[in-house]
ZAMARGU-4260 file (C-alpha; in steps of 0.2 Angstrom, whole numbers, plus 5000, padded with zeros to 4 digits):
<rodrens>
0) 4937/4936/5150 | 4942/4925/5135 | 4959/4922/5136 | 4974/4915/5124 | 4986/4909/5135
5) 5005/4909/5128 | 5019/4897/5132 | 5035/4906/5135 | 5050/4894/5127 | 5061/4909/5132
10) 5059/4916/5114 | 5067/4935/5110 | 5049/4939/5102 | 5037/4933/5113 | 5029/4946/5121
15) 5026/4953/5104 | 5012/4940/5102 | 5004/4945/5117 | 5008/4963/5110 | 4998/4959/5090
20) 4984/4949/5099 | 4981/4965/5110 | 4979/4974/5097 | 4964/4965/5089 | 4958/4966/5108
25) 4961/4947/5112 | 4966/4945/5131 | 4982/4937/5134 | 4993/4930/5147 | 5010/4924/5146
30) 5015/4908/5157 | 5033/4899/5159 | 5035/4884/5147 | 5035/4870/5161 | 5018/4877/5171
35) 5008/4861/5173 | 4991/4862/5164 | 4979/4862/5177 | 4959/4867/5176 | 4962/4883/5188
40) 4976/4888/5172 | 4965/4884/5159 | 4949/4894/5167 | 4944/4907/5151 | 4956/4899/5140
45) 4951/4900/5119 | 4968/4896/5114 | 4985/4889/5115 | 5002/4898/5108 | 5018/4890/5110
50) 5033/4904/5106 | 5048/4903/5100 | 5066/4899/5109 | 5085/4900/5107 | 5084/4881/5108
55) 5084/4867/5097 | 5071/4853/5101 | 5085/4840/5098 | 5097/4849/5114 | 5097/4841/5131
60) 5091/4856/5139 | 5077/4861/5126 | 5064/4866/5134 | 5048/4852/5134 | 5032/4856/5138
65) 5017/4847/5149 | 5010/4831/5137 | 4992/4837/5145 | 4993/4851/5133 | 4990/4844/5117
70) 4976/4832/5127 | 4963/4846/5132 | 4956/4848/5119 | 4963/4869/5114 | 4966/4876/5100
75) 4986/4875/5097 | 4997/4888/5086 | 5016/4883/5086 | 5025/4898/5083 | 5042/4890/5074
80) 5050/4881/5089 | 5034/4880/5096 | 5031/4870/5079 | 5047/4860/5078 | 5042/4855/5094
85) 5024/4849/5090 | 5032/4839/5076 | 5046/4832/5086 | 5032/4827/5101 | 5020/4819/5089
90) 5031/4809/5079 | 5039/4822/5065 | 5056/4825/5063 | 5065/4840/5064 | 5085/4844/5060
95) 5100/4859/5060 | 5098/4865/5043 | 5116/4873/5034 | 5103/4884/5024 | 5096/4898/5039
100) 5083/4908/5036 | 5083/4925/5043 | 5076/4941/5041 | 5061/4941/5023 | 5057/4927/5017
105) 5043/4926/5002 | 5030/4911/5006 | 5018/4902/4995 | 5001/4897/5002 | 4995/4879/4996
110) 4979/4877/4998 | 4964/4886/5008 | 4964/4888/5029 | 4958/4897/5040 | 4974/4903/5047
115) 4977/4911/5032 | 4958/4917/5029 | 4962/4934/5018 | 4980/4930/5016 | 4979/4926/4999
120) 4992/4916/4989 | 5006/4922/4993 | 5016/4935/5007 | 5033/4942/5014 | 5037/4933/5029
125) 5049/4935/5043 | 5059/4921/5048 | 5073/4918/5062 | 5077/4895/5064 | 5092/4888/5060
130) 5081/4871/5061 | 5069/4865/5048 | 5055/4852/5048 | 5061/4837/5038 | 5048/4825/5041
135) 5028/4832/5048 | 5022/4822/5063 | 5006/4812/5058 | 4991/4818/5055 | 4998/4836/5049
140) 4997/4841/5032 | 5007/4855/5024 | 5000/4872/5021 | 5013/4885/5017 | 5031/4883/5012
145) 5047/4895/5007 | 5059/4890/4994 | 5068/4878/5007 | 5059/4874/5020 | 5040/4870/5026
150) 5032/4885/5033 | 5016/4879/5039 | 5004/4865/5042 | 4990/4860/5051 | 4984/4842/5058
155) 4967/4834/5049 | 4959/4828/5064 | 4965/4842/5080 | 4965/4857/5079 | 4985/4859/5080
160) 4995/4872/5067 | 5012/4875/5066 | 5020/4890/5058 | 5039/4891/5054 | 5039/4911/5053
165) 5033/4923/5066 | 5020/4933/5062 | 5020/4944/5079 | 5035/4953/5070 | 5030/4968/5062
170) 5040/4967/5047 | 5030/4953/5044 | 5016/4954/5031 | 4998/4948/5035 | 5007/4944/5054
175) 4993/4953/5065 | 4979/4946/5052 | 4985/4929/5054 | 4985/4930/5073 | 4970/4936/5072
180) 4964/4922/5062 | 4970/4910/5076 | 4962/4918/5089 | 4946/4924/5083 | 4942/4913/5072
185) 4949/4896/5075 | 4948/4900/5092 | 4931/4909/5094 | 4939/4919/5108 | 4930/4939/5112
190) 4937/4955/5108 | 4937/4963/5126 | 4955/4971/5129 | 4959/4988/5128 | 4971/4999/5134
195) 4958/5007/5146 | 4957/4991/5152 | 4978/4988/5155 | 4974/5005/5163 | 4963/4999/5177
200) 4972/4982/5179 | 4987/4988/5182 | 4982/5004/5192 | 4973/4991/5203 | 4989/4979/5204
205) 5000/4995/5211 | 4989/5002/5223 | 4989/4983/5231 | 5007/4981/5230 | 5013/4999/5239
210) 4997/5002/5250 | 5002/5018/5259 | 5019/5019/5257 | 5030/5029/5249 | 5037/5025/5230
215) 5052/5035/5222 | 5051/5037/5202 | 5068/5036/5194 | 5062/5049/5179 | 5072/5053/5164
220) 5062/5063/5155 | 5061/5052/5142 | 5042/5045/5137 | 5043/5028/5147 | 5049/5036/5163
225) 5036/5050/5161 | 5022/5042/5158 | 5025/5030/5172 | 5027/5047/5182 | 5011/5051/5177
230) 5002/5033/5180 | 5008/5031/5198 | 5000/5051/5201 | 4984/5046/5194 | 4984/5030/5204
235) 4990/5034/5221 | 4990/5050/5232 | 5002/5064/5226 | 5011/5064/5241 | 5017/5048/5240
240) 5026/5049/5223 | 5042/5055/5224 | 5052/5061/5206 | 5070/5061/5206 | 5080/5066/5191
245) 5098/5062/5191 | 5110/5073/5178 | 5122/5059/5173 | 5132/5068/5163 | 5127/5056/5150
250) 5115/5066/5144 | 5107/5076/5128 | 5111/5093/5123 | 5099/5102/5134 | 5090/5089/5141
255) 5092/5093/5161 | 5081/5111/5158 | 5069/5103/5148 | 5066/5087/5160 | 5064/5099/5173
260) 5050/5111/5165 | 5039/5093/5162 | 5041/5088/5180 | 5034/5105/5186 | 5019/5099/5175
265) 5016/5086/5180 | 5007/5091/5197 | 5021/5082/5207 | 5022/5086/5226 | 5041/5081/5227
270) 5054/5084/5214 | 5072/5081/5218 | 5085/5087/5202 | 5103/5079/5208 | 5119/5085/5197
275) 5129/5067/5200 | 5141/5071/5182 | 5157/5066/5190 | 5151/5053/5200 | 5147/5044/5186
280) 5163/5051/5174 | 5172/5044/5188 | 5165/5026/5188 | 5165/5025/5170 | 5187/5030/5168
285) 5196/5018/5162 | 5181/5005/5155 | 5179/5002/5135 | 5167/4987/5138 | 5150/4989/5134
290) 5144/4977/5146 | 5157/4985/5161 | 5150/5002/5156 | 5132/5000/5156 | 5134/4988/5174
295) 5146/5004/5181 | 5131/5016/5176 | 5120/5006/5182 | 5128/5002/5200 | 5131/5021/5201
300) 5114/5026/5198 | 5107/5015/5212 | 5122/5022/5224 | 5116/5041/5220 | 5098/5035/5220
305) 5101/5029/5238 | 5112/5042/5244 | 5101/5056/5239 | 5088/5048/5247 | 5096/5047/5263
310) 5097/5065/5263 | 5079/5066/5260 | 5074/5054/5276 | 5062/5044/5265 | 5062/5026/5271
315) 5052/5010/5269 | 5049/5016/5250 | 5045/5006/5236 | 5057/5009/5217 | 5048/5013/5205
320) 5054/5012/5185 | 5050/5015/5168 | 5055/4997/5160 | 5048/4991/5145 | 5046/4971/5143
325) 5057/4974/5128 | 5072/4981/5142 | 5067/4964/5151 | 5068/4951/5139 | 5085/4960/5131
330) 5090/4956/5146 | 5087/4938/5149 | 5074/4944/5161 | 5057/4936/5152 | 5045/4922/5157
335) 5052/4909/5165 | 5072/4902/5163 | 5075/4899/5144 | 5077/4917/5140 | 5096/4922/5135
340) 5105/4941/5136 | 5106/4951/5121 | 5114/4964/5130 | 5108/4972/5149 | 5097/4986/5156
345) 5106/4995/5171 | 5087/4996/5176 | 5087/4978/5176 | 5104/4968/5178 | 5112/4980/5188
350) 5116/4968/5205 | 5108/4982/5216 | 5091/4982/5206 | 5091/4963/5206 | 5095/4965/5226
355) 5078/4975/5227 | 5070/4965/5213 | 5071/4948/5223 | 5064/4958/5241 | 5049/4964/5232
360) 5053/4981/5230 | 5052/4987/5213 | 5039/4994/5204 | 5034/4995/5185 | 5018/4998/5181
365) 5024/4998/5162 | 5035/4981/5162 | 5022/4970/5151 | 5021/4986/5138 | 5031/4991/5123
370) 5034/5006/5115 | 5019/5013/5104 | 5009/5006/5119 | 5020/5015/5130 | 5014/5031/5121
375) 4997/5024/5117 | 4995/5025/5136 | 5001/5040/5135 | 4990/5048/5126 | 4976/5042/5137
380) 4984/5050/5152 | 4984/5067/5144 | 5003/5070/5139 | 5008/5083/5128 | 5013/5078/5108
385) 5031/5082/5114 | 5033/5072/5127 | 5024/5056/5118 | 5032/5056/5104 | 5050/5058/5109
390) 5064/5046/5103 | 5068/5033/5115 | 5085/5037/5124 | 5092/5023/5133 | 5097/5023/5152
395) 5117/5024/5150 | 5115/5038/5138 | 5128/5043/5131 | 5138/5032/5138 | 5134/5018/5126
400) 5135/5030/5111 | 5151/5035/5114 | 5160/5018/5108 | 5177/5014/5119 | 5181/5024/5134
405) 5169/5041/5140 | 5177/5057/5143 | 5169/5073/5148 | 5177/5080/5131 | 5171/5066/5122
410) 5153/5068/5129 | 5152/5088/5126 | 5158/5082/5106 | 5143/5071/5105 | 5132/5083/5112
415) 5134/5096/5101 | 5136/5083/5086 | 5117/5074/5091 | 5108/5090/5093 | 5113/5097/5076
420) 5107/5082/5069 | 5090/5082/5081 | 5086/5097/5075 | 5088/5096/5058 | 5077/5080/5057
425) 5064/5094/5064 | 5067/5107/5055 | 5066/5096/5038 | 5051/5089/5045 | 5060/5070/5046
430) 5059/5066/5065 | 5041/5059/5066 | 5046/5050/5050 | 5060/5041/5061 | 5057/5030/5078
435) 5074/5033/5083 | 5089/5042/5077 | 5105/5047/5086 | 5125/5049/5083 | 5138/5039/5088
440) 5154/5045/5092 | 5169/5030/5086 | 5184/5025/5094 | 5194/5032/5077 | 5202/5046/5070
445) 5202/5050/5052 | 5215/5060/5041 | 5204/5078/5033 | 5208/5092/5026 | 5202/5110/5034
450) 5208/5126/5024 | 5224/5121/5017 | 5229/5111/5033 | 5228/5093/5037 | 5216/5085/5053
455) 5214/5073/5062 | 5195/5072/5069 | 5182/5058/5076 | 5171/5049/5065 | 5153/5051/5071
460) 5141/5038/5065 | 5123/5042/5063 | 5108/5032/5066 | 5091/5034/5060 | 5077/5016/5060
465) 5058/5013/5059 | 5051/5002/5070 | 5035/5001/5078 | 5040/4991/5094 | 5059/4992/5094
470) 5060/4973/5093 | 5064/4973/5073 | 5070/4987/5065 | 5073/4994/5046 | 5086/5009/5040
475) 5077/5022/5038 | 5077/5028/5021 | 5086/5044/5020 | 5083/5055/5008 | 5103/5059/5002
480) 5102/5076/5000 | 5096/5078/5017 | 5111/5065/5022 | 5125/5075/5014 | 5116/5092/5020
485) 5117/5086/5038 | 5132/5079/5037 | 5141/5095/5032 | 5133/5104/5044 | 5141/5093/5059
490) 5156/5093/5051 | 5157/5112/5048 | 5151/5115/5066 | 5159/5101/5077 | 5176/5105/5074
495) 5181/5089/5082 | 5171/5079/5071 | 5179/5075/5053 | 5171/5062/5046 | 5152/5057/5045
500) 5146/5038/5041 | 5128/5033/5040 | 5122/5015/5049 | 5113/5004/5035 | 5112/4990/5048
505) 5093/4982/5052 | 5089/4974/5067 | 5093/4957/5068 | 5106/4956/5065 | 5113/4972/5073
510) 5105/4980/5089 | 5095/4998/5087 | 5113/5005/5099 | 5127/5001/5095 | 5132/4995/5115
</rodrens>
């Protein structure tokens, strides 16, 4: 299969070009920065992308790349440290800029390329360096700059580019087009991926690592657990998945009953529904760190995991989870070293899922995946509308949307507070408008006035973003009357609530949660 093969410089956005290149059914893998080019690597391969990265070129422990690369003759796209580090190899020079660029960015096209065949003259960016090209290696010629800084260029004689933006983001305009551009134009390589085929790939890649053995799906409820439910059923025998659902405490308003009628669905043989609220109430007293909080989740939900398996006698079993690449690379846990935390995934950082990482034993048949593949998939296995299109909830739950300390008071208060707000986004026919909304519930009171008495109640934040991986994400654009309706509603019913603010933030900067 034709193959564009990317080089992971630890960059927050790198699976998203694997991600836009899928798409346009372009074959990708994904390979640590310092793999050695060899021929048996290089077997299939159209194309070159080197990612992005937290680094700087000019740091001692930036992250080089094999010379043999830029000898063999590929087609090469730099995707902005990938391009500062083009330049800086070849003879460029690249420096720390006091002017960032961040976020849009307007760019103007200079002359004609086939990167930007169909482009036109001129497009909305989306850009995230600190660094800037100041001088182009030789050779290289620009194509494409922003008010401040070069944007792109190509070399006269190989057939190297390099892009200061990143065009795997979707907020970026033309970004899918230009990647495509890349790949199968400049490239040449064949459209010959599909779902279908991540399907039999992966289904394949399961069945050889469990063999006959037993697997236990930590299941949520939630589309990414789910439909990983449904992959490993349609994959292995039926008795030897086993589903257990663990009641946090943490969870939604009613969400325990409804998990329950989709597992009984799902043509499972095993089901196990464990009530484990004060067990993890009871880790989480006293803590107001996000960080100690999801780690407290996350080591308690492995400890009920393994205990309630003890009582089921099943041994020599394999984990099995719903994690999305985007809960792996958030948490440091990409391709290869360079990768840095955002924030971590008690599905991923917690010490007792890196104990069973490292022996082999965990299974996630959705890890290279986002979430409108997630649901993509989905739809392929035969999930209901409901279920697919659910708003992600995050493992901890509640516990990272209550902001400071979590109480069992404090987690019935959000409850009733987020499913007002859910189901008013239905009713007004808003919630497939949004990719994710929710409520906080902030560590601060604020003076009211109830009747002709004064109170002192929470302030809830709500949250409402389109996205279409969860990687970048804009405010939703609320209409007010809406806003104030909902707002006034929560407020009028939650009597603990008495203020309501609404989050303006993107991501970047901020995160989708707030924890």
């Amino acid at each position: 299969m034709d193959t564009v093969l990317i080089l992971d410089f630890g960059g927050q956005t790198c699976q998203l070009i694997a991600r836009r290149l899928r798409e346009v059914g372009v074959f990708t893998e994904i390979v640590a920065f310092d793999t050695p080019c060899t021929p048996e690597l290089l077997k299939g391969v159209k194309g070159l992308i080197f990612s992005g990265s937290p680094y700087s070129v000019y740091e001692p422990e930036a992250p080089k790349v094999d010379p043999a690369y830029l000898e063999v003759g590929i087609p090469i796209l730099g995707i902005c440290y990938g391009f500062q580090l083009l330049t800086q190899t070849l003879g460029g020079k690249v420096k720390g800029q006091a002017l960032k660029e961040y976020g849009r960015v307007p760019l103007r096209v200079l002359q004609p390329d086939p990167l930007f065949e169909a482009v036109g003259q001129g497009f909305q960016s989306w850009m995230s360096h600190g660094d800037s090209i100041e001088v182009l290696a030789p050779g290289f010629e620009l194509v494409c700059e922003s008010d401040h800084h070069p944007a792109a260029a190509r070399h006269r004689s190989f057939k190297f580019w390099g892009i200061q933006f990143h065009p795997e983001v979707s907020h970026c305009e033309y970004g899918t087009l230009i990647l495509s551009n890349f790949a199968l134009g400049i490239c040449g390589a064949k459209a010959e991926w599909s779902m279908d085929r991540y399907l039999e790939l992966e289904g394949d890649k399961v069945k050889a690592q469990i063999g006959s053995r037993p697997v236990l799906l930590l299941i949520s409820g939630g589309v990414d657990s789910t439909v990983a439910a449904v992959m490993l059923l349609k994959v292995l025998s039926p008795e030897q998945v086993h589903l257990m659902y663990i009641d946090t405490g943490l969870m939604r308003q009613g969400e325990s009953k409804e998990v329950e009628s989709i597992l009984r669905t799902l043509g499972a043989r095993y089901v196990h529904l464990v009530d484990a609220e004060e067990r993890f109430l009871g880790a989480l007293k006293g803590l107001e760190e996000p960080e100690a909080k999801r780690k407290a989740i996350g080591d308690t939900f492995i400890r009920v995991q393994e205990q309630e398996v003890a009582l089921l006698n099943l041994s020599d079993y394999y984990l099995a989870q719903g994690t999305l690449y985007t809960d792996l690379i958030e948490s440091g846990k990409g391709v290869g070293k360079k990768a840095k935390v955002i924030k971590s995934h008690h599905n991923v950082s917690s010490p007792l899922v890196e104990a069973k990482r490292r022996a082999g034993l965990i299974v996630e048949p959705l890890g290279m995946l986002y979430k409108d593949e997630v649901r993509l998939l989905g739809e392929r296995l035969g999930l209901p509308e409901s279920v697919i299109w659910r708003h992600p909830f995050p493992g901890p739950g509640l516990g990272i949307r209550i902001l400071g300390e979590v109480t069992k008071d404090k987690c019935e208060i959000l409850r009733q507070a987020d499913g007002l707000y859910i189901v008013e986004l239905k009713k007004r026919g808003l919630y497939r408008q949004i990719w994710q909304a929710f409520s906080v519930l902030l560590p601060v009171r604020s003076v009211g006035v109830t009747g002709d008495a004064r109170d002192y109640g929470y302030v809830l934040a709500l949250r409402a973003v389109t996205s279409k991986d969860g990687m970048t994400a804009d405010v939703f654009d609320f209409p007010f009357k809406d806003l104030l309706e909902i707002s006034s509603l929560i407020t009028n019913q939650v009597k603990a609530v008495g203020r309501v603010t609404y989050d303006i933030s993107s991501k970047p900067p901020s995160t989708i949660e707030w924890e």
